[in-house]
DRENDO-1510 file (C-alpha; in Angstrom, 1 decimal, always signed):
<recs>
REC; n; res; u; v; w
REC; 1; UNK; +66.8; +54.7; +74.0 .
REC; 2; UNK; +68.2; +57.7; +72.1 .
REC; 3; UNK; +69.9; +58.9; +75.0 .
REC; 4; UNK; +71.4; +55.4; +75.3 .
REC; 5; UNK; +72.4; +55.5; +71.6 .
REC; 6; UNK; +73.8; +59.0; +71.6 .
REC; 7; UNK; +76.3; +58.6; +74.4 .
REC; 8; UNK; +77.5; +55.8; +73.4 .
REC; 9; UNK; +77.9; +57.1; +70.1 .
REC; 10; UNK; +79.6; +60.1; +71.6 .
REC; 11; UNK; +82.0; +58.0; +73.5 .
REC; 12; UNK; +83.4; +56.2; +70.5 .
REC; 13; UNK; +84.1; +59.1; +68.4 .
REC; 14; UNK; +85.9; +60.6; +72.0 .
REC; 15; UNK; +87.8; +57.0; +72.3 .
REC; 16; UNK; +89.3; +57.3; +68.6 .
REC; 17; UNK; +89.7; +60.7; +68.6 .
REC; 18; UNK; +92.2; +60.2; +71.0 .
REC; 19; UNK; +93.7; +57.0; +69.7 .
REC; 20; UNK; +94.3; +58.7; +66.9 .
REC; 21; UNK; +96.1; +61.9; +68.7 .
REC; 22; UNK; +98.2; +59.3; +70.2 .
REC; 23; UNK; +99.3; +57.8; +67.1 .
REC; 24; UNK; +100.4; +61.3; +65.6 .
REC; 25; UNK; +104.3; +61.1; +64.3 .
REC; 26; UNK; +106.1; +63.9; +62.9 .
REC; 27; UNK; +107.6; +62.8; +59.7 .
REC; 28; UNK; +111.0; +65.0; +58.6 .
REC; 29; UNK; +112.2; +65.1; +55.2 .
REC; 30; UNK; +116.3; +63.8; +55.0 .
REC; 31; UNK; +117.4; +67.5; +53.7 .
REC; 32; UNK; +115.8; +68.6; +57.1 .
REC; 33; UNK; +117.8; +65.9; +58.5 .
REC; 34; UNK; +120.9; +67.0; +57.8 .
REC; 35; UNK; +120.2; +70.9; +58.7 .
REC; 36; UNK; +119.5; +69.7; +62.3 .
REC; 37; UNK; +121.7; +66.9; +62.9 .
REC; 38; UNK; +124.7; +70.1; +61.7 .
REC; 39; UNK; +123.2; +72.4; +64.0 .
REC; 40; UNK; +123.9; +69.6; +67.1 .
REC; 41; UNK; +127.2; +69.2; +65.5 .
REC; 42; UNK; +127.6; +73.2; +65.6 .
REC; 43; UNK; +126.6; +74.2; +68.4 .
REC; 44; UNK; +127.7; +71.7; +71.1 .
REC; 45; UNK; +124.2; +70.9; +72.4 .
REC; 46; UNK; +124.7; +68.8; +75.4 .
REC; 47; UNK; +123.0; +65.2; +75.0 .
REC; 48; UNK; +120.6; +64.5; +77.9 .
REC; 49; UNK; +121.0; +61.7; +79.7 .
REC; 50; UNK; +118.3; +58.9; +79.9 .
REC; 51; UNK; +118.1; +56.0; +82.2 .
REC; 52; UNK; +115.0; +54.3; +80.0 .
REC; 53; UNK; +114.8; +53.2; +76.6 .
REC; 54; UNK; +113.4; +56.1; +74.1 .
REC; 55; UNK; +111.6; +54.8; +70.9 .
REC; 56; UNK; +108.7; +56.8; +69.0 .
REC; 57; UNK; +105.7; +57.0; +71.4 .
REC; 58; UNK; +107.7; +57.1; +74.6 .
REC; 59; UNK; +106.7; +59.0; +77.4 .
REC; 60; UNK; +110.0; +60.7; +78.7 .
REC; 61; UNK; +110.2; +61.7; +82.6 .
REC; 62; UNK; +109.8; +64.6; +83.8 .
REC; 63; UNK; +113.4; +64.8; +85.0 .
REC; 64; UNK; +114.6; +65.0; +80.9 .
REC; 65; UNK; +115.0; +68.9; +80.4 .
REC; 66; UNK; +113.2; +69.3; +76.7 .
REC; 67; UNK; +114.6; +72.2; +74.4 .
REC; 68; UNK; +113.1; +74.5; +72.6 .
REC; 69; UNK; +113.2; +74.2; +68.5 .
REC; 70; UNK; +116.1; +76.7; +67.4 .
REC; 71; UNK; +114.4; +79.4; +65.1 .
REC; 72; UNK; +117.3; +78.3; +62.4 .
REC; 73; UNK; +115.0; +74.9; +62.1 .
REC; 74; UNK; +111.7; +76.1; +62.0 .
REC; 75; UNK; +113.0; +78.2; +58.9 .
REC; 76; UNK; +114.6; +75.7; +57.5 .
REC; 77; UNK; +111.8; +72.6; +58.4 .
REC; 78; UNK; +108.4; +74.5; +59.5 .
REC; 79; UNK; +107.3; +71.0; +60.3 .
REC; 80; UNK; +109.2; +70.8; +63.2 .
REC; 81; UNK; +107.7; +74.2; +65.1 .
REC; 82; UNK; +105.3; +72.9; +67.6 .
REC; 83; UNK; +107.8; +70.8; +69.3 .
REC; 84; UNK; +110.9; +70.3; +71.3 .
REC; 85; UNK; +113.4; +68.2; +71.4 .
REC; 86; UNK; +116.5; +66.7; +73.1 .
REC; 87; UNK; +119.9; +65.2; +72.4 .
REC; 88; UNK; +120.1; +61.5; +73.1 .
REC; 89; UNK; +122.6; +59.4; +72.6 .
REC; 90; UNK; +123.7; +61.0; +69.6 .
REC; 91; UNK; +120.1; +61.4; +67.9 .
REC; 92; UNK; +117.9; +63.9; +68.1 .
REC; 93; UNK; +114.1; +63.1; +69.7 .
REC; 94; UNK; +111.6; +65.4; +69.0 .
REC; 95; UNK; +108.6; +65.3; +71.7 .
REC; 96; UNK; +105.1; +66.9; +72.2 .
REC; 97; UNK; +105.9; +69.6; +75.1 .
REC; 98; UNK; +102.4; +69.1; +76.4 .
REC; 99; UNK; +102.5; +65.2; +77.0 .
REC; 100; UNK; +106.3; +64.9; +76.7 .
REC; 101; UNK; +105.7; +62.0; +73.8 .
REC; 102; UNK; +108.2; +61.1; +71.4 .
REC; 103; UNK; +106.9; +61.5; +68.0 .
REC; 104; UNK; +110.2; +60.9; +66.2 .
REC; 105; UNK; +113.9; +60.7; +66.1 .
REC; 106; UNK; +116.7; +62.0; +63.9 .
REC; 107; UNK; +120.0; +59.5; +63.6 .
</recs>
């Protein structure tokens, strides 16, 4: 019966550990904002084109080629190191590089 107990136990704390991982978002303060949304401006980054609707917690295909974070930002907004991102549609869309996730967008 402790076995029972246990696993299932186990197997809850695996299920929301997960749910919660899923929920992540990275939040981005507005002077941030502005440093990146320049930097696209700057530098010409070519947008990416995407055939499917892209909100926060999107999957995006595999065909989307992500970008690595531009040292510039990371000194700037450290919050955004452990991601990458692409140019859509005018905005910027940071993702998890791992499961390709969105986890939030810059207007």
């Amino acid at each position: 019966m402790k076995h029972i107990l246990f696993a299932g136990t186990a197997a809850a704390l695996l299920a929301s550990g997960y749910a919660m991982a899923q929920d992540a978002t990275l939040t981005i303060e507005p002077a941030h904002r502005t440093v990146i949304k320049q930097y696209i401006v700057k530098e010409h980054v070519r947008p990416a084109t995407i055939k499917e609707s892209v909100a926060v917690g999107t999957v995006l295909p595999e065909d989307v080629t992500l970008q690595p974070v531009p040292q510039e930002w990371t000194t700037t907004a450290p919050e955004v190191s452990s991601y990458d991102y692409v140019d859509w549609n005018g905005k910027v869309v940071f993702v998890e590089p791992k499961t390709r996730r969105v986890v939030s967008i810059v207007d």
